[in-house]
C-alpha positions as CSV (number, residue, x, y, z in Angstrom):
1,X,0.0,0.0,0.0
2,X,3.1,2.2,1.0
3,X,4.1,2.0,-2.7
4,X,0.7,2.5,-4.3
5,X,0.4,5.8,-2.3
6,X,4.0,7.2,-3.2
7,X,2.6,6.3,-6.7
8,X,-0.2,8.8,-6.1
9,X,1.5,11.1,-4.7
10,X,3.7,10.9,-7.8
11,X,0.8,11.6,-9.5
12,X,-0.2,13.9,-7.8
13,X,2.4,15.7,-8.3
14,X,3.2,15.5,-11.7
15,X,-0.5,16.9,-11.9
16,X,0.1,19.8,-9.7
17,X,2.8,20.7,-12.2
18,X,0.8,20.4,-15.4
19,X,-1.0,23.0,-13.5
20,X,1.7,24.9,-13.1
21,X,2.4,25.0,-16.5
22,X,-0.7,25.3,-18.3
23,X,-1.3,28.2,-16.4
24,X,2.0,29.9,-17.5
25,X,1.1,29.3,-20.8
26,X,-2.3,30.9,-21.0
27,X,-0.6,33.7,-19.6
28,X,2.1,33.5,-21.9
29,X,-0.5,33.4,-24.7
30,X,-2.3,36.0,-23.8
31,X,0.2,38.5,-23.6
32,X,1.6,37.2,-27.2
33,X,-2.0,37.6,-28.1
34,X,-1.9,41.2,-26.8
35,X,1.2,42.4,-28.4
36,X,0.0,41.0,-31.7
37,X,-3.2,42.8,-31.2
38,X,-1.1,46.0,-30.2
39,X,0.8,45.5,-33.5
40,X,-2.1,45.3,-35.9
41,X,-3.2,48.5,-34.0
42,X,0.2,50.1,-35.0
43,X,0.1,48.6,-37.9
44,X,-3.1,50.0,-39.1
45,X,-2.6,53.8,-37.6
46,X,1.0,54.0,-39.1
47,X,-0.8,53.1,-42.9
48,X,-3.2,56.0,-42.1
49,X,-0.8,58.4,-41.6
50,X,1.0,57.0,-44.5
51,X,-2.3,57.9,-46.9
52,X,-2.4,61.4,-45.0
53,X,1.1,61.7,-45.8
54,X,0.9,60.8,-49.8
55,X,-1.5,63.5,-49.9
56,X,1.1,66.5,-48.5
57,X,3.2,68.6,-50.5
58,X,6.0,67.0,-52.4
59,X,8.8,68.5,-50.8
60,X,7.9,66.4,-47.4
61,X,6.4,63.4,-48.7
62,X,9.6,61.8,-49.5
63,X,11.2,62.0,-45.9
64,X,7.6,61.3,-44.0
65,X,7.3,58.3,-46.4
66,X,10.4,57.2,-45.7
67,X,10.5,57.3,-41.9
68,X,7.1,55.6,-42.1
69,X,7.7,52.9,-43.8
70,X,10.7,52.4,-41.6
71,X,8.6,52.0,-38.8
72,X,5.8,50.3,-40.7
73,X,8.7,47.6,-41.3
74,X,9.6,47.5,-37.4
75,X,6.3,46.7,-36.6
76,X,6.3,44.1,-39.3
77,X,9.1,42.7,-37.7
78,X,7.7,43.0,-34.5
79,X,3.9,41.6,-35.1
80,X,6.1,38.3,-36.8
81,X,7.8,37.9,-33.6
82,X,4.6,38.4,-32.0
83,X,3.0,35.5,-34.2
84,X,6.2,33.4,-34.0
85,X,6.0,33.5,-30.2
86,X,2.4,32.7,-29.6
87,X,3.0,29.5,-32.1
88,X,5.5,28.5,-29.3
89,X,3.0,29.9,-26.5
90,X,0.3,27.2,-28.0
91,X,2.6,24.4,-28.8
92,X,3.6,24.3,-25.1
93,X,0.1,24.7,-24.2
94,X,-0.6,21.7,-26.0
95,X,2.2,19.7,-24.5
96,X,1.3,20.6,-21.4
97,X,-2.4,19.6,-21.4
98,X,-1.4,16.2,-22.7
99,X,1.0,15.7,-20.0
100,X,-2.3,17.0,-17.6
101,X,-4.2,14.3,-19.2
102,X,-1.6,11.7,-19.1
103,X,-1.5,12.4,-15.5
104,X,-5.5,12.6,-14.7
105,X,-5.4,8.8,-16.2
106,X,-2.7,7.9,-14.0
107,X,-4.5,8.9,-11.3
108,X,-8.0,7.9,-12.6
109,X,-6.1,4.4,-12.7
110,X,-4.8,4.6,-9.5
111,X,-8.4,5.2,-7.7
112,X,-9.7,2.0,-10.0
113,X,-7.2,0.1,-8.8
114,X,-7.6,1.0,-5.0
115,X,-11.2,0.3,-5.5
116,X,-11.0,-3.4,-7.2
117,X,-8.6,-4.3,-3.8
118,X,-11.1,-2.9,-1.8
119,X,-14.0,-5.2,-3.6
120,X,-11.3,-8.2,-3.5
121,X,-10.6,-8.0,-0.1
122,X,-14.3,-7.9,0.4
123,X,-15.0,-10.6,-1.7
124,X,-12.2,-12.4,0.4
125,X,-13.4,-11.7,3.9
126,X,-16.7,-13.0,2.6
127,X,-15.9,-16.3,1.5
128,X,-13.4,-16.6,4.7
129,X,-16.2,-15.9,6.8
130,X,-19.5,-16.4,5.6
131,X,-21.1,-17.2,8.6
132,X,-19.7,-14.1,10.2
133,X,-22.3,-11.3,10.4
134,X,-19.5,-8.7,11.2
135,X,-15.8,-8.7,9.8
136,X,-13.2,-8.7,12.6
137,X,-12.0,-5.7,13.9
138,X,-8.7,-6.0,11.7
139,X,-10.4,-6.4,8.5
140,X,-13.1,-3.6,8.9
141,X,-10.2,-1.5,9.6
142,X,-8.4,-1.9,6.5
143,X,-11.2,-1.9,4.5
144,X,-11.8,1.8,6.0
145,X,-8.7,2.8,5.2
146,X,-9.1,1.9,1.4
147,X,-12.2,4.0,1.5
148,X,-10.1,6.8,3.2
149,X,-7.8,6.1,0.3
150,X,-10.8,5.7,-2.2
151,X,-12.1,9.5,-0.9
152,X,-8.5,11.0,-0.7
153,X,-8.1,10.1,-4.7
154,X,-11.8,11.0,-5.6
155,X,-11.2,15.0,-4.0
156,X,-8.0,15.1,-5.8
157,X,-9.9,14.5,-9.2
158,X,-12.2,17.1,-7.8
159,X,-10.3,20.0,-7.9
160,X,-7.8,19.3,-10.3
161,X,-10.9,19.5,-12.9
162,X,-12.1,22.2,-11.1
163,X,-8.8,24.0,-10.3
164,X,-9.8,24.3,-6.6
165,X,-6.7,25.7,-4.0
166,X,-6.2,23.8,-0.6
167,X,-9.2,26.0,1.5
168,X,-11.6,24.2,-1.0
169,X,-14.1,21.4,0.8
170,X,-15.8,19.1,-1.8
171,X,-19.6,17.9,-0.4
172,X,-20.1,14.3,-0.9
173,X,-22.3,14.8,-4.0
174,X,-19.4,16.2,-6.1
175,X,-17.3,12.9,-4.8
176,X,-20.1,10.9,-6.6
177,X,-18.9,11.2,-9.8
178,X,-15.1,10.1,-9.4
179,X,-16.5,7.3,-7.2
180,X,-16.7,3.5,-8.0
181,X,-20.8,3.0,-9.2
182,X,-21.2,6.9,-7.7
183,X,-21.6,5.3,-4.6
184,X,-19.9,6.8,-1.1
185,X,-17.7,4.3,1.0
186,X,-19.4,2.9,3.9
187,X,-17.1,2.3,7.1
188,X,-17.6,-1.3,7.7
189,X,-17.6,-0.7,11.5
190,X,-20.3,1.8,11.2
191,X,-18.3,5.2,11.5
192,X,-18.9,8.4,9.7
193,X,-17.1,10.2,7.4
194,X,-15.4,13.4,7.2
195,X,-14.5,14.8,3.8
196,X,-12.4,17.9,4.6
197,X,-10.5,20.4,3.1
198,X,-8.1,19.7,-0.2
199,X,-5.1,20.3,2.8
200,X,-6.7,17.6,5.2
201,X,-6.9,13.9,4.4
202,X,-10.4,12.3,5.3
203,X,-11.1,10.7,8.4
204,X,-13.1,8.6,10.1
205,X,-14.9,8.9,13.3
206,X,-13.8,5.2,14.5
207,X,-10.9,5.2,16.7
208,X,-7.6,3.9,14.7
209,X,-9.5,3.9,11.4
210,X,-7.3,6.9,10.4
211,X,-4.9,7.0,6.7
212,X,-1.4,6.4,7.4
């Protein structure tokens, strides 16, 4: 189990920097966006003054011309750059929302996987015992702690998709959906659960059923 949760914590990591870097990009992009725009601005004032120019006297329309069209070229040079960087602003966008997604299935995988031991182990206890009307003390406690586990993945899913910060408390509804059948973990000793914030694991209100 110890190696299973450094793997999500991997994950979760690796998600946490997809973040990071998708939202550097959209603020790359949008300031390669606004430069472009403010070129085109340029752009299109400078040929204004350039056809109010054509139409002066002749002795000044050579030099005005000139000094135009020098800065029409800058700004030429300058929209390119513009274009040429927010290409690169988009491809590392791209990248890094398939690196995102990568790392939503890893997790996604991760939370299927905690689940199908959690139904094993049921599936085991219930052939072990099946005169038992209660699991032993041991048992019901590890099966808790998958749920724990089970809930700790789910609100991770939660607000990467919804880009929620560490204050953030999900409600056991929006848990449905990254949950095995949209069903909520029952504690198989009867305690209740406590959700949390995004910076507190859940718990449990049995004694000892608590995530390592």
């Amino acid at each position: 189990m110890n190696v299973k949760r450094w793997l999500l914590w991997v994950c979760l990591a690796l998600l946490f920097v997809s973040q990071v870097l998708l939202f550097r990009a959209n603020q790359r992009a949008t300031a390669a966006q606004s430069d472009a725009r403010d070129a085109r601005e340029q752009a299109s004032q400078l040929q204004i003054q350039l056809d109010e120019v054509k139409a002066s006297s002749v002795a000044t329309l050579s030099l005005d011309n000139a000094r135009l069209r020098s800065q029409n070229q800058q700004l030429l040079t300058k929209l390119a750059q513009a274009n040429n960087d927010l290409t690169q602003v988009m491809l590392a966008k791209q990248k890094t929302e398939a690196q995102l997604q990568t790392a939503r299935q890893a997790l996604q995988l991760q939370q299927n996987h905690l689940q199908q031991l959690t139904a094993e182990n049921q599936q085991v206890q219930a052939a072990a015992a099946p005169a038992a009307p209660e699991l032993a003390a041991e048992d019901a406690r590890n099966l808790c702690l998958q749920n724990l586990r089970a809930l700790d993945a789910a609100k991770q899913l939660w607000a990467l998709e919804y880009n929620k910060d560490a204050k953030d408390t999900p409600t056991a509804q929006e848990l449905l959906p990254y949950l095995k059948g949209n069903v909520m973990p029952v504690c198989p000793a009867g305690g209740t659960y406590l959700i949390g914030s995004m910076d507190q694991p859940p718990i449990c209100s049995v004694p000892g059923h608590v995530m390592p």
